[in-house]
C-alpha positions as CSV (number, residue, x, y, z in Angstrom):
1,X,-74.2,-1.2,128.6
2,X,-71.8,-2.5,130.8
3,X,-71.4,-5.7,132.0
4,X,-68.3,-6.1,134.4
5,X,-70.1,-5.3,137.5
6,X,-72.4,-8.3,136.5
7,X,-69.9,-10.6,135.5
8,X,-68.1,-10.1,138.6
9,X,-71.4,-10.1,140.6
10,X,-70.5,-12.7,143.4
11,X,-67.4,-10.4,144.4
12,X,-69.4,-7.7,144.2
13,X,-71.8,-9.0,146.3
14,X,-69.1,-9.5,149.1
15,X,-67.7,-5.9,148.6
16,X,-71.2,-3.9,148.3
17,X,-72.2,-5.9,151.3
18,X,-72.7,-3.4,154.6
19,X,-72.6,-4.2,158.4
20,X,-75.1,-3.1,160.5
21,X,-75.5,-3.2,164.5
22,X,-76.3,-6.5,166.0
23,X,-79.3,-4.1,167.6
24,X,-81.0,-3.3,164.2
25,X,-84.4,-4.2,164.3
26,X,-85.4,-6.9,161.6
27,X,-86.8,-5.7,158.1
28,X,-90.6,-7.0,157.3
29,X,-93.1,-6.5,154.5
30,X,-96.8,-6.0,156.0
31,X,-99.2,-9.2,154.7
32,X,-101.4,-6.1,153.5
33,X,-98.6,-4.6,151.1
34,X,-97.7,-8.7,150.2
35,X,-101.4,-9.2,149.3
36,X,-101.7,-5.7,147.3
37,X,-98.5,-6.8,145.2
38,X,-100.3,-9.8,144.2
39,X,-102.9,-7.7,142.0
40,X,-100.3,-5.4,140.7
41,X,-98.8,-8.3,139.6
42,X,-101.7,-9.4,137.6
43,X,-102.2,-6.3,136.3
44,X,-98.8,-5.5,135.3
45,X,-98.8,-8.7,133.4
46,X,-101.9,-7.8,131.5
47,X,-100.4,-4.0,130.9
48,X,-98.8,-2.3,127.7
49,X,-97.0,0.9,128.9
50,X,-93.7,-0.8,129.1
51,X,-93.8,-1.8,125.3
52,X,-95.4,1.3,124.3
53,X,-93.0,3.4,125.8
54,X,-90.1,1.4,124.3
55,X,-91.9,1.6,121.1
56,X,-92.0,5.6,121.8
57,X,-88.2,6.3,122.4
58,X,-87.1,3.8,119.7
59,X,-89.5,5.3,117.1
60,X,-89.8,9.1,117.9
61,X,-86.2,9.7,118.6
62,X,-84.3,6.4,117.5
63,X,-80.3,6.3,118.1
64,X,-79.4,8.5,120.9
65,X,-75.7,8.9,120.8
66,X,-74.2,10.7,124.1
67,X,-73.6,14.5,122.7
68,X,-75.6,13.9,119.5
69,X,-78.8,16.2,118.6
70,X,-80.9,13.3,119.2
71,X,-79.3,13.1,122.6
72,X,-81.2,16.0,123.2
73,X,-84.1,15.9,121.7
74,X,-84.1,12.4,123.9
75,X,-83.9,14.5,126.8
76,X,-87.0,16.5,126.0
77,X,-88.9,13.2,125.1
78,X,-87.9,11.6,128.8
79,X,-89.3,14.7,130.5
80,X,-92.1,14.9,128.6
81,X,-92.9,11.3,129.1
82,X,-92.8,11.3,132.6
83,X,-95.3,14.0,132.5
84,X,-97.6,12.2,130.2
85,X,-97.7,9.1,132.7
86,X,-98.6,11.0,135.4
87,X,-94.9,11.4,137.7
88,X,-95.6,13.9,140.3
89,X,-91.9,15.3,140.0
90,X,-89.9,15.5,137.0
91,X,-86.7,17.4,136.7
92,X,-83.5,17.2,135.5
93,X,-79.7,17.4,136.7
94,X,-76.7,18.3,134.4
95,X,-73.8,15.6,133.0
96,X,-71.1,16.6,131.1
97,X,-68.9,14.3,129.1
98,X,-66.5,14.7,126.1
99,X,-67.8,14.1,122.9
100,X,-67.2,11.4,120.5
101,X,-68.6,11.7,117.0
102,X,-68.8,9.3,113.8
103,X,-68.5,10.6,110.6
104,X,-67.7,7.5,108.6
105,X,-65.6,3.9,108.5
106,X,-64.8,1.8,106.0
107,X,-62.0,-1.5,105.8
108,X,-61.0,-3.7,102.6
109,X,-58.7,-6.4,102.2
110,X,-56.5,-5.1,99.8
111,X,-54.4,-6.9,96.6
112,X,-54.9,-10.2,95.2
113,X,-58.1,-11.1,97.7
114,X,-59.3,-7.4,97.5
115,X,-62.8,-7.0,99.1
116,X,-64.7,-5.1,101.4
117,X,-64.8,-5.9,105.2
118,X,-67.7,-5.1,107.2
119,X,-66.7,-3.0,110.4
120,X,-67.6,-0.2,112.4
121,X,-65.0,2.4,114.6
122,X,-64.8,1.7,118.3
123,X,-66.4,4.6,120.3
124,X,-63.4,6.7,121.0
125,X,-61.3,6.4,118.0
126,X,-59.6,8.7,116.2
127,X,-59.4,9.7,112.5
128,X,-57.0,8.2,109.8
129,X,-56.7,5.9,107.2
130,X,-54.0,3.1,107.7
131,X,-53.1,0.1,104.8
132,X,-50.9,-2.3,106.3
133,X,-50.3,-6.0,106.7
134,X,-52.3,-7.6,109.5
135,X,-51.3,-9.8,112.3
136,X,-53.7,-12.1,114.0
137,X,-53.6,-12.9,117.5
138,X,-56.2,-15.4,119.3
139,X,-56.8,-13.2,122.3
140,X,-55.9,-10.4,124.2
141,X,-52.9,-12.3,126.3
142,X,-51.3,-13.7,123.1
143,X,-51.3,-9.6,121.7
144,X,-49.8,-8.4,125.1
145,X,-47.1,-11.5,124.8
146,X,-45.7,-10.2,121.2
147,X,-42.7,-8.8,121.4
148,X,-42.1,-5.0,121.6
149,X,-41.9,-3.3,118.3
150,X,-42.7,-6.7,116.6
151,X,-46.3,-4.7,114.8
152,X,-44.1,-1.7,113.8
153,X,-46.3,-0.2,110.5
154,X,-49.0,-3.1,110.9
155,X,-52.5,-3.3,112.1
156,X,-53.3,-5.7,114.7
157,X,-56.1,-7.9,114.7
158,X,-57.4,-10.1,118.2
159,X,-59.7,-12.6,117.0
160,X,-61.3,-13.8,120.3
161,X,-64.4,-15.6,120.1
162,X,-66.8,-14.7,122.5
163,X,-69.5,-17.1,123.9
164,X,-72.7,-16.9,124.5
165,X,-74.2,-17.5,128.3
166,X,-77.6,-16.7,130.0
167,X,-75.6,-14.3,132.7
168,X,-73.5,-12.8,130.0
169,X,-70.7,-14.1,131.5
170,X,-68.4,-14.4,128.2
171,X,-68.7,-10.3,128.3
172,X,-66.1,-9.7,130.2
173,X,-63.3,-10.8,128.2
174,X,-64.8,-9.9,125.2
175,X,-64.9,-6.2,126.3
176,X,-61.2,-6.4,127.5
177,X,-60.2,-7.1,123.9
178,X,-62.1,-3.5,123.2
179,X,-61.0,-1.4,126.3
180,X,-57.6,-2.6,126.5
181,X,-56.4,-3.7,123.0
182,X,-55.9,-0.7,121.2
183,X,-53.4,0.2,123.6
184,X,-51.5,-3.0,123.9
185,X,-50.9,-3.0,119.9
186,X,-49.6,0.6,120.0
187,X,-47.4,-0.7,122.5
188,X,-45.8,-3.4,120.5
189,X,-45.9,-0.4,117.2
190,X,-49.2,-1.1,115.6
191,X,-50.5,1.8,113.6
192,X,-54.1,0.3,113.4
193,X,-56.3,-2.3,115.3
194,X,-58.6,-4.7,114.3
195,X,-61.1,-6.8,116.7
196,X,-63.6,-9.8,116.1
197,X,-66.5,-8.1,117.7
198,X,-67.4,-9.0,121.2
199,X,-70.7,-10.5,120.1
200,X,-72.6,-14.2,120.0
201,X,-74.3,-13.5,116.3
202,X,-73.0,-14.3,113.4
203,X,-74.8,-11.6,111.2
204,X,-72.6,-9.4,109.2
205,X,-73.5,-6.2,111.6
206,X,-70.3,-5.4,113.5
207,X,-70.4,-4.3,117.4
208,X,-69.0,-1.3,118.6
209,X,-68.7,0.1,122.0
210,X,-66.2,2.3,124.2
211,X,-62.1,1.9,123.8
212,X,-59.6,3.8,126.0
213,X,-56.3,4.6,125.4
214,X,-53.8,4.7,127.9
215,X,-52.2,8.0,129.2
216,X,-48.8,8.9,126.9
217,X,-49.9,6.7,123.7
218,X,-50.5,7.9,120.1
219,X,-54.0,7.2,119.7
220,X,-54.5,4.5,116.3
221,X,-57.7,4.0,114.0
222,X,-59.3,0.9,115.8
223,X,-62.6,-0.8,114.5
224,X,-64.5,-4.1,114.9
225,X,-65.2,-6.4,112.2
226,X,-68.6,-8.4,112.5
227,X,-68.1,-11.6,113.1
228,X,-68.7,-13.4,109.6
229,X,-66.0,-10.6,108.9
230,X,-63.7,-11.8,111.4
231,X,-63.7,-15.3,110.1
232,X,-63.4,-14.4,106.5
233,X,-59.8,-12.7,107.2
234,X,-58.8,-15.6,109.5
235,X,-59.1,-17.7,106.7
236,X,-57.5,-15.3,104.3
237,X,-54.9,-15.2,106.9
238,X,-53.9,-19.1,106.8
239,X,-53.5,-18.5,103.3
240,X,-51.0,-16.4,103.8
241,X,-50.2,-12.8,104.3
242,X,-52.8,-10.3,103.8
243,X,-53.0,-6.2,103.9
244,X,-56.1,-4.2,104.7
245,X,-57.2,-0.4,104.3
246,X,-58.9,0.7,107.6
247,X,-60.4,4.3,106.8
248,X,-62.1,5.4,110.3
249,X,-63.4,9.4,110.7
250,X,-64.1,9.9,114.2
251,X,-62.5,11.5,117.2
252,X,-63.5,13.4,119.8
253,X,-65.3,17.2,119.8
254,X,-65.3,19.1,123.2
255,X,-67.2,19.1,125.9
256,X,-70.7,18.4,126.0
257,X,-73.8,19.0,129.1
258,X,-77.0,16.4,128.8
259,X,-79.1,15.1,131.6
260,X,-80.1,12.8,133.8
261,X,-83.6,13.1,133.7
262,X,-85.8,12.0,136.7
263,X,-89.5,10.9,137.7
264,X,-90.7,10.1,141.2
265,X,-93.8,9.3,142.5
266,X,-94.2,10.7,145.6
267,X,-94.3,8.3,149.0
268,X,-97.2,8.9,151.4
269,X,-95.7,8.6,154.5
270,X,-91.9,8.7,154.5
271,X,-91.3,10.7,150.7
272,X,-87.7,11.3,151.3
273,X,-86.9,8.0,151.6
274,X,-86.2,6.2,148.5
275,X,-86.1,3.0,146.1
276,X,-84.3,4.4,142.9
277,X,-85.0,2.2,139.8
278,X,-84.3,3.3,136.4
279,X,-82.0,2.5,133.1
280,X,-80.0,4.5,130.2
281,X,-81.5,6.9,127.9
282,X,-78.4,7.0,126.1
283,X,-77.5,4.5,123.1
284,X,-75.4,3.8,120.4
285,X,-75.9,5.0,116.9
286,X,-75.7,1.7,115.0
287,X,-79.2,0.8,116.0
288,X,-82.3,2.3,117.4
289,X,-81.1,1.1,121.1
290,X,-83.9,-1.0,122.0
291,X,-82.4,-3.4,124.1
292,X,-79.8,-1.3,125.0
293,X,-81.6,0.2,126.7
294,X,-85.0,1.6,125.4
295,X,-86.4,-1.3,127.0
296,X,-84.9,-0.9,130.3
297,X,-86.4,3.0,130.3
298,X,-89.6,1.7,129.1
299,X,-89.9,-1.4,132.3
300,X,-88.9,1.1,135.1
301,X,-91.4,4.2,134.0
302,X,-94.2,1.4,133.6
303,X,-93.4,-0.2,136.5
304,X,-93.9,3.4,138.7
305,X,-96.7,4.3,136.9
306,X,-98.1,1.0,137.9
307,X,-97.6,1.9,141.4
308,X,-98.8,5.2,141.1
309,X,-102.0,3.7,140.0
310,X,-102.7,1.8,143.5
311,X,-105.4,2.7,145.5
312,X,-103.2,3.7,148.4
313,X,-99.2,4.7,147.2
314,X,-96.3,3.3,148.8
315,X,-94.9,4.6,152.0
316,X,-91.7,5.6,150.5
317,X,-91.1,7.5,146.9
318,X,-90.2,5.7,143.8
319,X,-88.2,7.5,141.9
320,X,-86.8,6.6,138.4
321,X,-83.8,8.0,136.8
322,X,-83.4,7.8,133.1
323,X,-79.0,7.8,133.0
324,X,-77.7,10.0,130.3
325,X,-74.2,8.4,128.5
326,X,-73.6,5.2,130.2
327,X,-72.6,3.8,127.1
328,X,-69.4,6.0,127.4
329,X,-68.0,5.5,130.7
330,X,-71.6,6.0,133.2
331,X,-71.2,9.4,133.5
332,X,-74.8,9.8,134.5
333,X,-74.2,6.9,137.3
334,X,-71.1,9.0,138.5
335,X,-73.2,12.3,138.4
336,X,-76.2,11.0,140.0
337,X,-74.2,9.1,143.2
338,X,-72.5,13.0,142.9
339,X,-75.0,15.0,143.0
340,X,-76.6,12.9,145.5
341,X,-73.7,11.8,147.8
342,X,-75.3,13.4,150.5
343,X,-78.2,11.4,150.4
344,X,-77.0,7.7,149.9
345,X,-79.1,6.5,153.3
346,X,-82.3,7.5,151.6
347,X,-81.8,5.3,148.6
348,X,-82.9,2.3,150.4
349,X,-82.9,-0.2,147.8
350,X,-81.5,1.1,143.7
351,X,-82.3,-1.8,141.0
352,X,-81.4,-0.9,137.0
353,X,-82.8,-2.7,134.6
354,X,-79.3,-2.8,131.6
355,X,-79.8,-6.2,130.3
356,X,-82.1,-6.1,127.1
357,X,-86.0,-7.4,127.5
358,X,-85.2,-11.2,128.1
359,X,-87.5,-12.7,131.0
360,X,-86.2,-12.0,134.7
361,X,-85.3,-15.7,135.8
362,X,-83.6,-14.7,139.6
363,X,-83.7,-12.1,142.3
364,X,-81.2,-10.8,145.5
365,X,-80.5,-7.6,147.0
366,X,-77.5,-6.5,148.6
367,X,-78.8,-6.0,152.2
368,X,-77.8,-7.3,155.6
369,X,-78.5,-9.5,157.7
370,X,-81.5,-7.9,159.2
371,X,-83.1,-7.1,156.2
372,X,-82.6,-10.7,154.4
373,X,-86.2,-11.8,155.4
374,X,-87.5,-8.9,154.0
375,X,-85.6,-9.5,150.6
376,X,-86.9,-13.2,150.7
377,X,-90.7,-11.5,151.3
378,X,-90.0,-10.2,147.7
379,X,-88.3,-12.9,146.2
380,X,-91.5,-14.9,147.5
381,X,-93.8,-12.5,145.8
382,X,-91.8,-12.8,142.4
383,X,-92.0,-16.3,142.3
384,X,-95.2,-16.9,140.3
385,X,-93.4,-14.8,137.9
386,X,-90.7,-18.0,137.2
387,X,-88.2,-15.7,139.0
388,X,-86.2,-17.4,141.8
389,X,-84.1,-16.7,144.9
390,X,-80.9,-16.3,144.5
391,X,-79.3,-15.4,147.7
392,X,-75.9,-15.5,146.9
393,X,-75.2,-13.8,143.7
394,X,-75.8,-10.8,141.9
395,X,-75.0,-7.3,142.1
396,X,-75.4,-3.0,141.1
397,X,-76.5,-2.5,137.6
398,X,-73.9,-0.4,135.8
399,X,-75.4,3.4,136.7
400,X,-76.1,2.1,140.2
401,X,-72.5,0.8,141.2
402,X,-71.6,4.3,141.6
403,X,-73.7,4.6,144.2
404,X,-73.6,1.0,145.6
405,X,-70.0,2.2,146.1
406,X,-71.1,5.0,148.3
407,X,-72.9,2.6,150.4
408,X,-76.0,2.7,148.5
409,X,-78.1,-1.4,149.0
410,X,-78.4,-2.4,145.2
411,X,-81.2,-5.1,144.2
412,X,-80.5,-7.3,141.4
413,X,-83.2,-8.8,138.9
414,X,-81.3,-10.9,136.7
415,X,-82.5,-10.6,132.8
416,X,-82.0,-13.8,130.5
417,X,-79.2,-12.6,128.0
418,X,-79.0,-15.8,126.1
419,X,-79.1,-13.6,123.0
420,X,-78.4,-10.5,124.3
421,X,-75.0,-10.0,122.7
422,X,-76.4,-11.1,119.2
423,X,-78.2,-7.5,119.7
424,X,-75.7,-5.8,121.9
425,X,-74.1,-2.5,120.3
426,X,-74.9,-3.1,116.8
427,X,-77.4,-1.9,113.4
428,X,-79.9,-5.1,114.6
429,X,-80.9,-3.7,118.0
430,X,-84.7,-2.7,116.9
431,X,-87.5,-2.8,118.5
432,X,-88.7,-6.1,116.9
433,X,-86.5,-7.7,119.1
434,X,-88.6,-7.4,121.7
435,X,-91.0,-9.9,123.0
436,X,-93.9,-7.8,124.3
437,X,-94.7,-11.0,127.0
438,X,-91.4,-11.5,128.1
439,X,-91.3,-7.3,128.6
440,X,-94.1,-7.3,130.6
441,X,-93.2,-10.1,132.9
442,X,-90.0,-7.5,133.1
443,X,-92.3,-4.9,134.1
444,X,-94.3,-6.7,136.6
445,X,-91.3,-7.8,138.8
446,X,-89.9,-4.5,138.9
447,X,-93.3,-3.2,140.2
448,X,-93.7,-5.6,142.7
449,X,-90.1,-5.2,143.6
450,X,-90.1,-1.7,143.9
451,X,-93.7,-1.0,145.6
452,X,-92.8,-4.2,148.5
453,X,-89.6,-2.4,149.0
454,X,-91.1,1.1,149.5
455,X,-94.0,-0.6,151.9
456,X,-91.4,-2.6,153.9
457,X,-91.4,-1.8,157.8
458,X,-87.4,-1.1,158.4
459,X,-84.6,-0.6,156.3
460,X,-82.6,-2.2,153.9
461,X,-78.9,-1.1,155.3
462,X,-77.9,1.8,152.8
463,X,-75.5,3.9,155.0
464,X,-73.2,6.7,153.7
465,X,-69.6,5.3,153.6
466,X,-68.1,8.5,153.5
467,X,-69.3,12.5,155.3
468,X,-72.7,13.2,156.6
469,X,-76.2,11.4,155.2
470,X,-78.6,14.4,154.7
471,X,-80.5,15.5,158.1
């Protein structure tokens, strides 16, 4: 997942937000849809699907990396999973991405401290085997500060320490150190990199995760060490010099087409209007991607499901999308808000659930001014959940900022992610993780979000920033 949308979320909130005419009629939920969410509630808290479809993708098809076989085969299992809970649509639209493969990795300190090191390639590294003295740096500004040409045949290594925070806030500059340092250490002449992984455990699993590398730069072996890892060649370090063999076989092969695959329910009254929840089928290959984002997958299909259950279904359609490769760059995000530029006005409110399975603890949307009571209707509704109001924060999940950007209202149900980053990107994220309570709880806010949102009586201020909303 990606986390700089949420870390920045307050911004986000101001530049997502969308002015509407002084004239537009005031957005309300109907007492009969308020007292039909409390039972769905109830019932969602008492439900399994969310945990047994989580259980399903992490166990039938297990790590899904973007362009991989089992990216496929993940594919088929999403379509056929939507059919199985009883989705009156299901179908699929194309995403095509380059792809990165992992053959193997390996890192040793080398000569009078000789041992192994414990690291894994960063998504988007290349192939080569580099053994060179390393240098350590404390964080990404103190790299970017050496002087040019000063790692000329050595392999850099940014030891930033990334801390842990319910909101995931430390993310942010942890994930710099893995987006932008490879590049800043082939600027100053590194021909390797080394990180600390951007990660709050300290089990000896390393995190990987997407690196870039800037237009007109020789690409370099770069890898993350897990964290005990990390600390073990710091301390080598003040010893004195020290040389390590990085080994990484990777790179990138072609082109490769997978698919968002989508479910809706269909609305009773108003169908093509929308509220678009969803998450990532995608994962890394480390793990079985439970967290990130099996889980997510399985709280959005139970949640519709759910709803599709009611004795009467919502006025509006549900519809969720199951994202392929956001771990990569949100290529299915960009594809979808694509594909479906066109219709950003129907989207009426988009939530994605990219946060692990920890207990929703706070609730906004992006909408205006004349759909804030409306928003506070829901928020109301959520409450027995331990889920609070928070008016003036959050903002678009990673898959839905493409389309927030379009003029899309995003809704935000904040996940706690305490531990989240002990999990994030790494061997240990297994379904056992998972606390099946604090997953359902997960699943009843996002049905009671989604159905109040699709009953509501007025709008919630998406509006096509760009061209013509469909007719």
């Amino acid at each position: 997942m990606r986390l700089a949308l949420l870390a920045a979320a307050p911004i986000v909130s101001i530049l997502l937000g969308f002015a509407t005419p002084a004239t537009a009629a005031e957005t309300r939920i109907p007492q009969r849809a308020l007292a039909q969410a409390e039972q769905l509630r109830e019932r969602a808290l008492a439900d399994d699907t969310g945990w047994k479809v989580t259980e399903s993708l992490t166990t039938e098809v297990g790590p899904r990396l973007a362009g991989s076989e089992a990216d496929a085969r993940a594919v088929a299992w999403a379509k056929a999973k939507f059919q199985e809970l009883g989705f009156d649509r299901v179908w699929t639209e194309p995403v095509t991405f380059p792809k990165w493969v992992r053959r193997s990795e390996s890192a040793a300190v080398v000569g009078a401290h000789a041992q192994p090191l414990q690291i894994t390639a960063l998504g988007g590294s290349p192939a080569g085997t580099v053994e060179a003295q390393v240098v350590r740096f404390a964080d990404l500004a103190a790299l970017e500060a050496a002087p040019d040409g000063s790692l000329a045949g050595k392999i850099a290594f940014v030891d930033y320490q990334m801390p842990a925070a319910r909101d995931g806030n430390g993310y942010g500059k942890g994930s710099a150190v893995r987006s932008k340092g490879p590049s800043a250490a082939i600027r100053k002449g590194a021909s390797g990199f080394l990180m600390r992984s951007a990660g709050t455990d300290n089990h000896r699993v390393p995190h990987t995760g997407i690196t870039r590398y800037d237009e007109g730069l020789t690409p370099v072996p770069s890898a993350a060490l897990s964290i005990p890892d990390a600390d073990q060649l710091a301390r080598l370090l003040a010893r004195g010099p020290v040389s390590v063999r990085l080994a990484v076989d990777a790179g990138w092969d072609g082109q490769y087409t997978s698919q968002n695959v989508i479910g809706e329910i269909t609305g009773r009254s108003r169908p093509k209007e929308i509220v678009l929840i969803g998450g990532h089928l995608d994962s890394w290959d480390l793990g079985t991607g439970a967290v990130d984002d099996a889980a997510g997958i399985g709280i959005t299909m139970a949640a519709a499901k759910l709803i599709a259950q009611l004795p009467r279904r919502p006025a509006r359609s549900i519809r969720v999308a199951a994202f392929a490769n956001e771990e990569q760059g949100l290529h299915g995000g960009k594809a979808y808000a694509k594909a479906h530029a066109a219709d950003v006005a129907r989207h009426q409110l988009s939530a994605e659930s990219d946060f692990g399975a920890g207990r929703i603890y706070a609730f906004n949307t992006g909408a205006p001014e004349h759909a804030r009571a409306a928003t506070a209707q829901i928020a109301r509704a959520l409450a027995p959940l331990g889920i609070e109001y928070a008016p003036d924060k959050g903002g678009p999940g990673p898959d839905i900022g493409p389309l927030a950007a379009q003029g899309a209202t995003w809704a935000w149900l904040a996940q706690d992610g305490t531990d989240y980053f002990d999990l994030h990107h790494t061997a240990d994220d297994t379904l056992d993780k998972i606390d099946p309570a604090a997953l359902a709880q997960n699943v009843a806010a996002y049905a009671v979000f989604a159905y109040l949102a699709a009953e509501a009586d007025g709008d919630f201020g998406s509006s096509a920033k760009s061209g013509d909303a469909a007719p």
